[in-house]
VEXLUMTI-736347 format. One record per atom (N, C-alpha, C, O): x, y, z; atom name; residue number from 1. Coordinates in pm, 1 decimal. Example, Ala and Ser with C-alpha at 12.3 -4.5 7.8 and 13.67 -1.06 7.14 Angstrom:
! residues 2
<c1 = 1319.0, c2 = -569.0, c3 = 780.0, atome = N, num = 1>
<c1 = 1230.0, c2 = -450.0, c3 = 780.0, atome = CA, num = 1>
<c1 = 1320.0, c2 = -330.0, c3 = 780.0, atome = C, num = 1>
<c1 = 1423.6, c2 = -331.9, c3 = 846.5, atome = O, num = 1>
<c1 = 1285.0, c2 = -225.0, c3 = 708.0, atome = N, num = 2>
<c1 = 1367.0, c2 = -106.0, c3 = 714.0, atome = CA, num = 2>
<c1 = 1290.0, c2 = 3.0, c3 = 787.0, atome = C, num = 2>
<c1 = 1340.9, c2 = 113.8, c3 = 803.9, atome = O, num = 2>
//
This chain:
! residues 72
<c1 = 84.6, c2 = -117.7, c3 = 0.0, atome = N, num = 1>
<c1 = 0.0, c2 = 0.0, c3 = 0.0, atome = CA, num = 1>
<c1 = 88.2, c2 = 122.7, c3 = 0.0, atome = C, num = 1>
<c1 = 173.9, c2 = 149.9, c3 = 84.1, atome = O, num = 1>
<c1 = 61.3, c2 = 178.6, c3 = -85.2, atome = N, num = 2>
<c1 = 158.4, c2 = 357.1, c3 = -63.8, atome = CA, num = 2>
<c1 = 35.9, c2 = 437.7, c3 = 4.3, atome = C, num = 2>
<c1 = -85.6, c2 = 418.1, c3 = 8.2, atome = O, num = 2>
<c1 = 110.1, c2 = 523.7, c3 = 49.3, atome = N, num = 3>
<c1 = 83.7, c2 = 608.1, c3 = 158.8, atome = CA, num = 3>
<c1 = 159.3, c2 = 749.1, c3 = 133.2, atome = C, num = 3>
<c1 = 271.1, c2 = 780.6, c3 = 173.9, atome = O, num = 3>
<c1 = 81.5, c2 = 815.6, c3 = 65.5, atome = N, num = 4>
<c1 = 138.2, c2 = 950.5, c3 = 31.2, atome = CA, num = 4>
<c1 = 120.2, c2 = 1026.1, c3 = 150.1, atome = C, num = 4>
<c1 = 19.6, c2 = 1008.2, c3 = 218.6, atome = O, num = 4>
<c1 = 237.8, c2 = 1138.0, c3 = 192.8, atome = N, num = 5>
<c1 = 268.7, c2 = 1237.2, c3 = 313.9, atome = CA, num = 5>
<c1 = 137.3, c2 = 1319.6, c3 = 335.8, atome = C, num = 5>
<c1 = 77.0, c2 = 1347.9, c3 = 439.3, atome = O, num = 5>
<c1 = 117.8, c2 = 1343.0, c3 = 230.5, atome = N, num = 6>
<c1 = -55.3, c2 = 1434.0, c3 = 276.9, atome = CA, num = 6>
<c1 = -121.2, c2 = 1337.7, c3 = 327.5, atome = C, num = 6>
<c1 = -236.0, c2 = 1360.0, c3 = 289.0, atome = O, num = 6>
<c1 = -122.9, c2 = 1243.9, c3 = 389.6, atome = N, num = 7>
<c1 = -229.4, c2 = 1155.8, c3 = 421.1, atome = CA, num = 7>
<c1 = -197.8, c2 = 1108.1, c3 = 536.9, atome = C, num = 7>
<c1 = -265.0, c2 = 1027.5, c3 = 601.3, atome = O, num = 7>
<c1 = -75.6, c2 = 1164.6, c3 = 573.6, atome = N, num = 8>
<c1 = -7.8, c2 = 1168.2, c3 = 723.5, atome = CA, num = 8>
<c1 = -27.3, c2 = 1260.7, c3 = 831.2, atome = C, num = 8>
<c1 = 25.1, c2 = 1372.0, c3 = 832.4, atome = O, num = 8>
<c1 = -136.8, c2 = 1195.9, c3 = 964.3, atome = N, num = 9>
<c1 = -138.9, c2 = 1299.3, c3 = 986.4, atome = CA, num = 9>
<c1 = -48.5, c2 = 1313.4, c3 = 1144.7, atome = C, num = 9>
<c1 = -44.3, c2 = 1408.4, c3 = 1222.9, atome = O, num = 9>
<c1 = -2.1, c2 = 1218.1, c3 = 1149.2, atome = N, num = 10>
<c1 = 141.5, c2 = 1214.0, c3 = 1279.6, atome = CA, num = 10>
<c1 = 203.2, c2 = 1072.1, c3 = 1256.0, atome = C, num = 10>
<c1 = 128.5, c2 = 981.8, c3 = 1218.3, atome = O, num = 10>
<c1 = 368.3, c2 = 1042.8, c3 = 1281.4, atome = N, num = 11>
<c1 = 406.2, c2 = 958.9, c3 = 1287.8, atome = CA, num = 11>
<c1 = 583.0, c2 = 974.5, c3 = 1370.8, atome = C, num = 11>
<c1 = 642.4, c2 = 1080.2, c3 = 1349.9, atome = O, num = 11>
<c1 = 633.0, c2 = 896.9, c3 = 1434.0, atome = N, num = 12>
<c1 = 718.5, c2 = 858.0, c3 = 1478.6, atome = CA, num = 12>
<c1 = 798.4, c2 = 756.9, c3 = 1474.6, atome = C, num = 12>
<c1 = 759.3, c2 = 648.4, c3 = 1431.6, atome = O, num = 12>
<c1 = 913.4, c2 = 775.1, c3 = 1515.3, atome = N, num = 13>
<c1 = 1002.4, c2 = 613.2, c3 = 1532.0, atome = CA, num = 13>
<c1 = 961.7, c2 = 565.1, c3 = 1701.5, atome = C, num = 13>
<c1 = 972.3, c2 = 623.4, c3 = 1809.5, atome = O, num = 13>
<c1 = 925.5, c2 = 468.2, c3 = 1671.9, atome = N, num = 14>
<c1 = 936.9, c2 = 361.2, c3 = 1823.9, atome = CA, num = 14>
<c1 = 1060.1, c2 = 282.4, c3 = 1794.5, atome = C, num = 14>
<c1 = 1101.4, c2 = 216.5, c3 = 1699.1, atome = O, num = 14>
<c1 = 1114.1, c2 = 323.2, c3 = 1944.9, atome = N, num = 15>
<c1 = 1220.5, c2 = 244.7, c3 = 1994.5, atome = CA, num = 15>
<c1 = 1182.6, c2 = 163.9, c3 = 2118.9, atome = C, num = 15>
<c1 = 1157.4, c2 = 212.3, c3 = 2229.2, atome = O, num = 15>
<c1 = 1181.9, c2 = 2.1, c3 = 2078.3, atome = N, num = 16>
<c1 = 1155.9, c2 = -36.6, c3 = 2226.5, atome = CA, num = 16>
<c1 = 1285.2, c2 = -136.6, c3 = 2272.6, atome = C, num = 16>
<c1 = 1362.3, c2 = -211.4, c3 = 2212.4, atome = O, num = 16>
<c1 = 1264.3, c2 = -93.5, c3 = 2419.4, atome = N, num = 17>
<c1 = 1363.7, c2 = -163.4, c3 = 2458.7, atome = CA, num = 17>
<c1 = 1383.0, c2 = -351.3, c3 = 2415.2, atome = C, num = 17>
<c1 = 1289.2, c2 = -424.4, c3 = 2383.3, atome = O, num = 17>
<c1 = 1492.5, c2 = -382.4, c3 = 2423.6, atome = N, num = 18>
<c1 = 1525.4, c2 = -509.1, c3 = 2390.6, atome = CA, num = 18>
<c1 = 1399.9, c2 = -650.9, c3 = 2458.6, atome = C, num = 18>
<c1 = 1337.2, c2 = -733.3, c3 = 2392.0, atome = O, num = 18>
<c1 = 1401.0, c2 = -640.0, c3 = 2540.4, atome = N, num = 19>
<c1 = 1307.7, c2 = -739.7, c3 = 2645.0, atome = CA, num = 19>
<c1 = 1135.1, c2 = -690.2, c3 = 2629.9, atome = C, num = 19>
<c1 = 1043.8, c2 = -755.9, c3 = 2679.8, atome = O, num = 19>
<c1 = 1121.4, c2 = -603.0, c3 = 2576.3, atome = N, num = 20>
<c1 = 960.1, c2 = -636.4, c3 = 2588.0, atome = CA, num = 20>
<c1 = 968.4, c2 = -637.6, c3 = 2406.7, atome = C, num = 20>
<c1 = 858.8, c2 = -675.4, c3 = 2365.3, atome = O, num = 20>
<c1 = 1056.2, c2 = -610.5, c3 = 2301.4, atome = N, num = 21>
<c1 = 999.3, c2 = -625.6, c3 = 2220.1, atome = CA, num = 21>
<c1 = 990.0, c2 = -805.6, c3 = 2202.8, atome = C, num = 21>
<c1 = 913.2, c2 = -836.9, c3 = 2111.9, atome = O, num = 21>
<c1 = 1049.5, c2 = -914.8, c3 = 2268.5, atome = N, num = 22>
<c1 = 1019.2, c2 = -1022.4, c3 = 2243.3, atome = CA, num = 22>
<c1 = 883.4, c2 = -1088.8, c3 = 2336.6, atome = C, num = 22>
<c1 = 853.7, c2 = -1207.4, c3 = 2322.2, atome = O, num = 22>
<c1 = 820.3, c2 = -1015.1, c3 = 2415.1, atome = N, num = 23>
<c1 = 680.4, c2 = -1030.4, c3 = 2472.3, atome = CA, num = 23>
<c1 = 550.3, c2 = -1004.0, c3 = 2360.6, atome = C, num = 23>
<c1 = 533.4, c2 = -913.5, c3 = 2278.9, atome = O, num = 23>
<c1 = 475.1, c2 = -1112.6, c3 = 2391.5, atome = N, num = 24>
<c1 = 353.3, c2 = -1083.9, c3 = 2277.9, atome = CA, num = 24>
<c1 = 347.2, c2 = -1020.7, c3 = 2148.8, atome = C, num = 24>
<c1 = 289.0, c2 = -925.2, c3 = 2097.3, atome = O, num = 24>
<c1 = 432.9, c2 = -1114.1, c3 = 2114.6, atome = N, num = 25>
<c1 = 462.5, c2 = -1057.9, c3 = 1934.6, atome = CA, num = 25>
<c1 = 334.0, c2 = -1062.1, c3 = 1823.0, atome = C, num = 25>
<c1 = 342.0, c2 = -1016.6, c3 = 1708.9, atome = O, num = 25>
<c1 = 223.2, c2 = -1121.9, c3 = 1877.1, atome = N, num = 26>
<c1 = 86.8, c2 = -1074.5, c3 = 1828.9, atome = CA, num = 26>
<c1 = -8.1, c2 = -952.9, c3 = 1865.7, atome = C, num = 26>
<c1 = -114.2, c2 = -931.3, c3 = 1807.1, atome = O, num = 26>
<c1 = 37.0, c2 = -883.8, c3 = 1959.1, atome = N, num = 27>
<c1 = 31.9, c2 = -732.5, c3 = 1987.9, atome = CA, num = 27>
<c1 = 41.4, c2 = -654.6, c3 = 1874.1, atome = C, num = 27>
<c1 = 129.1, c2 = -643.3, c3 = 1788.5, atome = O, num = 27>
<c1 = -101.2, c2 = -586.9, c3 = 1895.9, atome = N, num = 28>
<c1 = -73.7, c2 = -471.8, c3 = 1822.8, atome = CA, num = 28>
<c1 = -92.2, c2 = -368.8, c3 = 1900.9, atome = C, num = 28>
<c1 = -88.1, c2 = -383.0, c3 = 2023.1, atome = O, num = 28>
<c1 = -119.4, c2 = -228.5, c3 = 1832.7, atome = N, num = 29>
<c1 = -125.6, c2 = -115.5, c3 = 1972.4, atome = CA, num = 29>
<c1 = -280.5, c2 = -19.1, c3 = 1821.2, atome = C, num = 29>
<c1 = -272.4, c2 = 16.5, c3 = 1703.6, atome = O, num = 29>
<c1 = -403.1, c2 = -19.1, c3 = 1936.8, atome = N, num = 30>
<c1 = -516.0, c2 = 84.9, c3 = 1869.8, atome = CA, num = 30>
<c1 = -556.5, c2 = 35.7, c3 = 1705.4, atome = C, num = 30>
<c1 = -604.2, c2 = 105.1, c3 = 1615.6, atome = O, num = 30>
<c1 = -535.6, c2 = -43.6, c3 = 1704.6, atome = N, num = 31>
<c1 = -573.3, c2 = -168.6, c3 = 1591.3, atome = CA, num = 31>
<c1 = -484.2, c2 = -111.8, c3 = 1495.0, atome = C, num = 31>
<c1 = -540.0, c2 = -6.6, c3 = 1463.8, atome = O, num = 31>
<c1 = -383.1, c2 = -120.2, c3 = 1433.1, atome = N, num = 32>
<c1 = -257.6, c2 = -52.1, c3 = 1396.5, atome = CA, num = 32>
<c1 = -275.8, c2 = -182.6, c3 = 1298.0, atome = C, num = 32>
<c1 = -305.9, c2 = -293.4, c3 = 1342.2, atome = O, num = 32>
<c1 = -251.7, c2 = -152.4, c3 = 1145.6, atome = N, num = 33>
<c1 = -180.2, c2 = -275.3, c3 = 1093.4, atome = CA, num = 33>
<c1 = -35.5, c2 = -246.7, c3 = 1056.4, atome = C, num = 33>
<c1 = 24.6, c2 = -155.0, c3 = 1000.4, atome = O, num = 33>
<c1 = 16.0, c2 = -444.2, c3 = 1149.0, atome = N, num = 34>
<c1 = 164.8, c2 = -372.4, c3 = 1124.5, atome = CA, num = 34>
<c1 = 257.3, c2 = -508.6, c3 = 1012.6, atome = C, num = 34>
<c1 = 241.1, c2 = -619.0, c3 = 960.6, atome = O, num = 34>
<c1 = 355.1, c2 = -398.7, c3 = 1029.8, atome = N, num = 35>
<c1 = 475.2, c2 = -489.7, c3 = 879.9, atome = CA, num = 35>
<c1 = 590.1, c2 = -451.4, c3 = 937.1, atome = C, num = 35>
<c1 = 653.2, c2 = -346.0, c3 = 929.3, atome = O, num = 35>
<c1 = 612.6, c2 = -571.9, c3 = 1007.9, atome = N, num = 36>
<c1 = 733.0, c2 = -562.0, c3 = 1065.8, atome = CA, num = 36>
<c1 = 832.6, c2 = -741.3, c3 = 1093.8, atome = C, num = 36>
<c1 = 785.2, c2 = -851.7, c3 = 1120.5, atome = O, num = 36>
<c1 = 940.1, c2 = -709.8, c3 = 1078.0, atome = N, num = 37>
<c1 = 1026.3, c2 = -882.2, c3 = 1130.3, atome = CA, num = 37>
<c1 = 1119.8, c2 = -863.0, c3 = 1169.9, atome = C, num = 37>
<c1 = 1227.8, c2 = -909.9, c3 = 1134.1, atome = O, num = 37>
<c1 = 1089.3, c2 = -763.5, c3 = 1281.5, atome = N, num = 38>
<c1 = 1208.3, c2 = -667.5, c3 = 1351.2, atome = CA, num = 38>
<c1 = 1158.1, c2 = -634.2, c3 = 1508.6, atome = C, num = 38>
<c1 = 1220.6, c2 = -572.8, c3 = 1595.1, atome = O, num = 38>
<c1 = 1028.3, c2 = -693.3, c3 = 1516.4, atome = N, num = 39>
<c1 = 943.4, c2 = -638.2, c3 = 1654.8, atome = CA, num = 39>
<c1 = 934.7, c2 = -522.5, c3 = 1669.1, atome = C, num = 39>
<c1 = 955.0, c2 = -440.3, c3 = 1579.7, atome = O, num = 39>
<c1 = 905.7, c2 = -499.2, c3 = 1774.9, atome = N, num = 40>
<c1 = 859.9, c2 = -362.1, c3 = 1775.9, atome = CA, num = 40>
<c1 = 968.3, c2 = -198.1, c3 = 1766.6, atome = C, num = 40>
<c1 = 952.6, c2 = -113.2, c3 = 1854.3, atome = O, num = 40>
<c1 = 1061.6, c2 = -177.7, c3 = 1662.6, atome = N, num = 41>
<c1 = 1137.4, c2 = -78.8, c3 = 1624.3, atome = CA, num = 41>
<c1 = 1094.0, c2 = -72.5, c3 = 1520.4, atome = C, num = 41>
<c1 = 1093.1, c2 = -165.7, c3 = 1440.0, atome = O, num = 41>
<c1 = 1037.5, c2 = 68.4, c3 = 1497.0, atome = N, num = 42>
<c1 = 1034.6, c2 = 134.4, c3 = 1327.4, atome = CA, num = 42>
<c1 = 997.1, c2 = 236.6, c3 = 1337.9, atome = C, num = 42>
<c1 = 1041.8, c2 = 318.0, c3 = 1418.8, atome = O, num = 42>
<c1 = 870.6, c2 = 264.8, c3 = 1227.5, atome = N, num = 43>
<c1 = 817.4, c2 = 378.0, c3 = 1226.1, atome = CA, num = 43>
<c1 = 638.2, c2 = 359.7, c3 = 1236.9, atome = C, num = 43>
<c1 = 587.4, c2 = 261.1, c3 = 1183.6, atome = O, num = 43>
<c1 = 552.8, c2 = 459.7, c3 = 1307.6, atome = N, num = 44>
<c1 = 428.1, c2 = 420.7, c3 = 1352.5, atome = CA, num = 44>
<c1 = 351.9, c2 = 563.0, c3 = 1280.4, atome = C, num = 44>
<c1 = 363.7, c2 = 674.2, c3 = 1331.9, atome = O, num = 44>
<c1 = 285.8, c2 = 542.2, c3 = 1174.1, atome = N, num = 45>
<c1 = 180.0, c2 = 653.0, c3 = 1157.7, atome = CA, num = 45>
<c1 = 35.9, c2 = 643.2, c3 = 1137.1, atome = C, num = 45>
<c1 = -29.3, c2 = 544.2, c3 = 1104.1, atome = O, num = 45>
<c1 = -0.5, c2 = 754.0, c3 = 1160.1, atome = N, num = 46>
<c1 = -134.6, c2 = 780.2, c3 = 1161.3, atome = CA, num = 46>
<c1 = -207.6, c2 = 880.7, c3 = 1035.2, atome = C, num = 46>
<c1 = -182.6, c2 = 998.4, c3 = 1009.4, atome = O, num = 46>
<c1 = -316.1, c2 = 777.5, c3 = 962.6, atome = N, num = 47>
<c1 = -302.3, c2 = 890.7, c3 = 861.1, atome = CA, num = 47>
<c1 = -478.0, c2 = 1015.4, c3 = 916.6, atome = C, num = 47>
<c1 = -546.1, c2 = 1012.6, c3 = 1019.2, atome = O, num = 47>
<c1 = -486.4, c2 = 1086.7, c3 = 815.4, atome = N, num = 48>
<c1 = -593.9, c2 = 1131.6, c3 = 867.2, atome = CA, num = 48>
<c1 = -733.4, c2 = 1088.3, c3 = 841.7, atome = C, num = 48>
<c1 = -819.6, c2 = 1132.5, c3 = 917.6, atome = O, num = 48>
<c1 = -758.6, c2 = 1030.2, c3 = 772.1, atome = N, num = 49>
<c1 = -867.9, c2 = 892.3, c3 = 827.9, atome = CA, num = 49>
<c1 = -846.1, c2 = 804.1, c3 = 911.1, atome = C, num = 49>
<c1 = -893.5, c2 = 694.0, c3 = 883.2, atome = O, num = 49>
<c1 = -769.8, c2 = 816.7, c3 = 1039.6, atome = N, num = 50>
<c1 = -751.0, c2 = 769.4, c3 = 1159.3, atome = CA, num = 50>
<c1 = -697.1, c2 = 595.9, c3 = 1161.2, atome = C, num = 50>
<c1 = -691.8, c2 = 527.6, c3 = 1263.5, atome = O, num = 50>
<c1 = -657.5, c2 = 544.8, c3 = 1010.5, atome = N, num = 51>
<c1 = -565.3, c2 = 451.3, c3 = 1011.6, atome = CA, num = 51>
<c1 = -427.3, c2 = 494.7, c3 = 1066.8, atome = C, num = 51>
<c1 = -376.4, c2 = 606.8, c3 = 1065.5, atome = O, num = 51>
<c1 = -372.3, c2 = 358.9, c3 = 1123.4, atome = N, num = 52>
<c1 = -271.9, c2 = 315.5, c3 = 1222.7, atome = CA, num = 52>
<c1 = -204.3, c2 = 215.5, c3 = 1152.1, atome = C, num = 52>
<c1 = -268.2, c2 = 115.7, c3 = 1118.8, atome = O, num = 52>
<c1 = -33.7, c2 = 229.7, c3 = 1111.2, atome = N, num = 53>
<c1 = 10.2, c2 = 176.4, c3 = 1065.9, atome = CA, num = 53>
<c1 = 155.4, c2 = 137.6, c3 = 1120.9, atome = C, num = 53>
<c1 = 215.3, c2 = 242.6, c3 = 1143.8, atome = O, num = 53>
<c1 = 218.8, c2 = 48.2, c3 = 1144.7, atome = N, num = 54>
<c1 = 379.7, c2 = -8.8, c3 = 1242.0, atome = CA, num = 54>
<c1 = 429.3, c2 = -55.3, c3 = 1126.3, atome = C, num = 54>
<c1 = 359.6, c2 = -139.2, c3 = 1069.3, atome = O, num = 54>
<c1 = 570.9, c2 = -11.5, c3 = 1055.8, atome = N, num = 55>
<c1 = 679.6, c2 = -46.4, c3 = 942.7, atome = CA, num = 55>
<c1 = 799.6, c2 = -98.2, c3 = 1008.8, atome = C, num = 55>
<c1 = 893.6, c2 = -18.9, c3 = 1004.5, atome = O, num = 55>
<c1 = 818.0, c2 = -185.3, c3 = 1055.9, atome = N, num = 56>
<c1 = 909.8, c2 = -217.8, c3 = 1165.0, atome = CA, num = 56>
<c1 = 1036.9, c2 = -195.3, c3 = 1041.8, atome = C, num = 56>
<c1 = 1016.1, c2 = -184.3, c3 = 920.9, atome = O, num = 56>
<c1 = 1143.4, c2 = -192.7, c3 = 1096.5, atome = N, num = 57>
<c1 = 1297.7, c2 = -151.9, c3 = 1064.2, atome = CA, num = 57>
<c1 = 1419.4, c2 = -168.9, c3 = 1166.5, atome = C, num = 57>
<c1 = 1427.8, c2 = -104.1, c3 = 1270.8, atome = O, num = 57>
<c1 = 1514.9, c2 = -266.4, c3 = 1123.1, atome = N, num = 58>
<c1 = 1628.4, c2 = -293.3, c3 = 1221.0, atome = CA, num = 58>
<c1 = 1694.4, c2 = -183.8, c3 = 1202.0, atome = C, num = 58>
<c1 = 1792.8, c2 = -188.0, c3 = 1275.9, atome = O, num = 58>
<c1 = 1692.0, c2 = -64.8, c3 = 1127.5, atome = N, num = 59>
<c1 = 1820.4, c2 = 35.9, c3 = 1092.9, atome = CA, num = 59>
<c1 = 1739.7, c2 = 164.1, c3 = 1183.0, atome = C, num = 59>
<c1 = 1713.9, c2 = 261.5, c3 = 1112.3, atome = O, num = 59>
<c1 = 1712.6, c2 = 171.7, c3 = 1276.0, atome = N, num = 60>
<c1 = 1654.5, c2 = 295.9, c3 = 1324.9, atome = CA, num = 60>
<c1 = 1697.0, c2 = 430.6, c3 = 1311.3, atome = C, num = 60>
<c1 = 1626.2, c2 = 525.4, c3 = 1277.1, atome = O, num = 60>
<c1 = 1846.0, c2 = 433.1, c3 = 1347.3, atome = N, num = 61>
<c1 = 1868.8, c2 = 537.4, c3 = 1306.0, atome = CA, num = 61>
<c1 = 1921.5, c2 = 630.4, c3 = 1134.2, atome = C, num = 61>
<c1 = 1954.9, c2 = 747.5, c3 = 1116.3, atome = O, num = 61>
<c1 = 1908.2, c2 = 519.7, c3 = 1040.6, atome = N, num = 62>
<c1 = 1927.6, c2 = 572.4, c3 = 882.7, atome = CA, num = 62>
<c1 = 1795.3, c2 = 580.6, c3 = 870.8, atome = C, num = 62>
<c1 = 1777.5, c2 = 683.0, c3 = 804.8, atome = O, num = 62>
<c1 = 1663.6, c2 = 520.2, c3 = 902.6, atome = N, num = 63>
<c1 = 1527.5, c2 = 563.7, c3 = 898.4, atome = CA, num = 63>
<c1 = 1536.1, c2 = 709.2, c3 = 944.2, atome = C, num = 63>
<c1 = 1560.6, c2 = 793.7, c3 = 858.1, atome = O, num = 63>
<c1 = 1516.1, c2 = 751.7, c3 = 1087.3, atome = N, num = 64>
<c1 = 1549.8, c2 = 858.9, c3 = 1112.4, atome = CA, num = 64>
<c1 = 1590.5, c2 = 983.8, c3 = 1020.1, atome = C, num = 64>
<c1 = 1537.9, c2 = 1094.5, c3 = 1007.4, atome = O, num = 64>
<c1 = 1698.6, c2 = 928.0, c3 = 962.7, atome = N, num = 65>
<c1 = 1798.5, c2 = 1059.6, c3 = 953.1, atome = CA, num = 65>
<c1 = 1726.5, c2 = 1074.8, c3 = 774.2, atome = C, num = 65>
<c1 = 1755.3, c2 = 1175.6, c3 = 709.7, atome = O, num = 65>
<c1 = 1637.7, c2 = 967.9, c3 = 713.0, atome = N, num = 66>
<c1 = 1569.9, c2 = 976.2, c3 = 629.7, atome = CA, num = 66>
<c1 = 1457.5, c2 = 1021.0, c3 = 606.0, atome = C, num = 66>
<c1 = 1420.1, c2 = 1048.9, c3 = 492.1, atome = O, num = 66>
<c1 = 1395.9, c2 = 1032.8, c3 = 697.2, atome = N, num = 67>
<c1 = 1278.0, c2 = 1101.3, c3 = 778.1, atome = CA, num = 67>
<c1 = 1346.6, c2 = 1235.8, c3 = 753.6, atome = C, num = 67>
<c1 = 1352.3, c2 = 1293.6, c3 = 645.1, atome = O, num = 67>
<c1 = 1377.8, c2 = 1261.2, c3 = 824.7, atome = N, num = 68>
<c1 = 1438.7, c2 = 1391.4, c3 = 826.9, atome = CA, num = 68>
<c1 = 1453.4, c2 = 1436.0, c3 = 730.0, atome = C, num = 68>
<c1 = 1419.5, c2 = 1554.3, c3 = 733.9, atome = O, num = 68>
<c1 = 1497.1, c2 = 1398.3, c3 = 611.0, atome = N, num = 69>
<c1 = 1508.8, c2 = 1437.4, c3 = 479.3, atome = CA, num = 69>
<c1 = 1395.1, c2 = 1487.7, c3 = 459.3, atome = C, num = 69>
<c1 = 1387.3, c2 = 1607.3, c3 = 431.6, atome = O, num = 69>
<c1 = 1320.3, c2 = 1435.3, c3 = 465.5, atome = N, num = 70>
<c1 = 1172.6, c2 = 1393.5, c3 = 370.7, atome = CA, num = 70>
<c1 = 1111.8, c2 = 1523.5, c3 = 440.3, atome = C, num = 70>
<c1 = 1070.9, c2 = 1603.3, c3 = 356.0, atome = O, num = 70>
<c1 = 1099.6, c2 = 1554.7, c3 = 538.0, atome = N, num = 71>
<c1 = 1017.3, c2 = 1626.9, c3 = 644.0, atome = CA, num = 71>
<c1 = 1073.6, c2 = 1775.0, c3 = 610.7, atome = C, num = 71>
<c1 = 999.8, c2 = 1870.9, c3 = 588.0, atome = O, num = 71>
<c1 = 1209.1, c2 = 1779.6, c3 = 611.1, atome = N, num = 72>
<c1 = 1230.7, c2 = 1905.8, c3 = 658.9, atome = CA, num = 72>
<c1 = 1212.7, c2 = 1992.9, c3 = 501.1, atome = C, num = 72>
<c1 = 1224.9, c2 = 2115.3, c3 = 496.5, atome = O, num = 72>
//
């Protein structure tokens, strides 16, 4: 699914600590659909039709600093 930036209406990187991301790996969080094989580290947005989406990513911080690109 693409997901164009106008259709974003908040998102972040989650960083979770080491030990709970291997707890309840069928968790989701606010009915979120997620795409991830990394547990719970990535990126989490919300668009403005109030879908909830988790992109999990082992590289957190080149996401980040890509984000950043994109944003600023």
């Amino acid at each position: 699914r693409h997901i164009s930036w106008k259709e974003v209406s908040f998102c972040e990187i989650v960083e979770t600590n080491e030990s709970a991301q291997w707890q309840g790996a069928n968790i989701t969080f606010n009915h979120e659909r997620r795409f991830s094989v990394c547990g719970r580290n990535g990126l989490h947005l919300t668009t403005k039709d109030g879908r909830k989406y988790f992109i999990g990513s082992s590289k957190l911080r080149e996401l980040e600093k890509a984000l950043r690109k994109v944003c600023i």
